[in-house]
C-alpha positions, 0 to 999 in steps of 0.5 A: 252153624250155616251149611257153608260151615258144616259143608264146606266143600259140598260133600254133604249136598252131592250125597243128599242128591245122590241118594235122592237119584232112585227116589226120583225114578221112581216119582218119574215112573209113577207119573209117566204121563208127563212124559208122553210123546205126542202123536209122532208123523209119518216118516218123521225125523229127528234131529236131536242136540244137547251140550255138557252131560245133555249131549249123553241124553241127545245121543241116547234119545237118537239111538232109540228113535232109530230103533224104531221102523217109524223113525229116523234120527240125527245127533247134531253137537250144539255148537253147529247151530252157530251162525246158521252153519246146522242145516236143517232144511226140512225136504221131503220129511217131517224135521222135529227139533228135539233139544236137552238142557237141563238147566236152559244154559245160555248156549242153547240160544243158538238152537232157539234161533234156529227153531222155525226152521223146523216143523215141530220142537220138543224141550227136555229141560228141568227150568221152568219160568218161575225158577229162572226168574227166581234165580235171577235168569230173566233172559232164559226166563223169557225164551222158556215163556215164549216156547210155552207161548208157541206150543212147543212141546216140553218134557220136564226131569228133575233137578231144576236147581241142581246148582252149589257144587260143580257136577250135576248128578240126579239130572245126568241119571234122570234125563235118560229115564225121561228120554226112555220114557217119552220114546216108550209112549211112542211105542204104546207098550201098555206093560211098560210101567211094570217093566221099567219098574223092575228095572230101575229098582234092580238098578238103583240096588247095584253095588258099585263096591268092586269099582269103588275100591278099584278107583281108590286103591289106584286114585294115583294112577288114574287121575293121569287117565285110564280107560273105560272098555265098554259094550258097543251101545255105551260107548254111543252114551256114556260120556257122562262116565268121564264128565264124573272124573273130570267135574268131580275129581278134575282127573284126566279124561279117562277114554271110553272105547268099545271092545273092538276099538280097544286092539286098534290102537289103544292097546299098542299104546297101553303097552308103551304107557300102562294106565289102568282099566275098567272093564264093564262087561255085557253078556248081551248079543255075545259081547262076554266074548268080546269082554274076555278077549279085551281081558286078556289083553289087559293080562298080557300086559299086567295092567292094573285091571277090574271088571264090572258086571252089566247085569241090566236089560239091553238099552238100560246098561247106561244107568247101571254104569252111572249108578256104579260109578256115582257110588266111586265118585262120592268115595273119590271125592272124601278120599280126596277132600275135593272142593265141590263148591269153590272148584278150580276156574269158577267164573273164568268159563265166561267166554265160552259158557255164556256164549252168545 
């Protein structure tokens, strides 16, 4: 039996790559040392870009570098890269490009032809030369050799071919851990390793259990969308919360807000349209407060409601969300005999996806 036959809707690929997540972390943590960041500049500023799940990874990375008394930085979407529109003259500061793609996609062209219009670049990509050439990418394959060529600096996460079915899910968990990585290397935490460590084994042991039954008791509901009530830092990065219900189960974006955006709008419109609502709630810097009003309100309105526990240290809730939510998008996709390989609009995404 060929595994199109034994998996004909690509099941079985997306559970073998989400138990693989926590091995890969761990493979990531061990060798740490190719996730170094050279020697930042004074003053040196970013500015950081990325497209699909990589936009998450891009606008992770700028919030820890702003963390940083040494640094300042700037996300910028991929598409303002086109005709010259981004401008990135580098003034009186030190300007590092810094860009995610997991996979090289086409559209990150328009970033590459702009590169010499800063004073250093740095790639995080799972590609690599031989692998492009390999799967017929012959182009990319060329841009990857001559950033090689060039000097730029390049930080590798894994899934190199994370292709077959439709969503990508080992390269969305693993590029934040990269990204958190090289910043780490700036900081020159010698304990880190031990630290990031536990983390990440706390987080890989999460059980989703709670929100995994909530997503699928009320599957109907939701596929119209619903909203995801977030603490403050997630909801900068957690768009790849909402690529999981839109690529895995092609439901409705669901809308991802913080706590306090939630009374400014969004809740008058729960109260004309109910739609359910998931709760991450984080005790950090006094947001359970915040969490328990947010509750509240949902009570009022007899909305379908859960809440999920953020129980990771301050900076790491991102994996944690995404390693509750892979657990109800694998259950999501057997309840509802989603078709991961031949999904809705393969091949018609040309225009745009292969642009320029």
């Amino acid at each position: 039996m060929t595994p199109l036959e034994s998996d004909p809707l690509g099941h079985g690929i997306l559970a073998n790559r989400l138990d693989s997540i926590a091995g890969q972390w761990r493979g990531m943590i061990a060798n740490r040392a190719e996730f170094t960041a050279r020697s930042p500049k004074p003053r040196e500023s970013f500015v950081v870009t990325g497209i699909g799940s990589s936009e998450a990874h891009g606008r992770f990375l700028a919030w820890m570098l702003n963390r940083r008394p040494e640094s300042a930085a700037e996300f910028v979407p991929l598409a303002a890269f086109d005709n010259g529109r981004m401008d990135c003259a580098p003034g009186g500061e030190r300007r590092t490009l810094v860009l995610f793609s997991q996979g090289l996609s086409r559209n990150v062209r328009l970033v590459l032809d702009q590169r010499h219009r800063f004073t250093r670049m740095v790639l995080f990509t799972a590609a690599t030369v031989d692998g492009l050439t390999r799967d017929g990418r012959a182009d990319r394959a060329e841009w990857l050799r001559q950033l090689e060529t060039e000097g730029t600096e390049i930080i590798r996460f894994p899934l190199e071919n994370e292709y077959e079915i439709l969503i990508r899910v080992v390269g969305p968990a693993c590029g934040f851990l990269a990204a958190r990585l090289w910043v780490d290397s700036m900081n020159g935490e010698p304990s880190g390793a031990v630290s990031t460590g536990q983390a990440v084994e706390a987080i890989a042991a999460v059980d989703g259990g709670a929100l995994t039954r909530f997503l699928t008791d009320n599957a109907a509901a939701c596929a119209s969308g619903f909203r995801i009530l977030v603490p403050p830092t997630l909801a900068q990065f957690g768009q790849n919360l909402v690529c999981k219900c839109v690529e895995g189960v092609f439901w409705s974006p669901p809308v991802l807000l913080d706590y306090l955006s939630f009374a400014h709008g969004p809740f008058q419109q729960l109260a004309a349209r109910p739609a359910p609502v998931i709760l991450f709630r984080s005790e950090h810097a006094g947001e359970g407060i915040l969490a328990d009003r947010a509750l509240e309100m949902c009570r009022t309105l007899k909305l379908p409601t859960v809440v999920v526990p953020l129980t990771a240290p301050a900076g790491w809730e991102v994996l944690e969300a995404e390693v509750q939510f892979n657990q109800a998008l694998m259950a999501l996709v057997r309840h509802l005999r989603i078709d991961q390989r031949n999904w809705p609009g393969r091949g018609a995404d040309g225009p745009l996806y292969a642009y320029p």
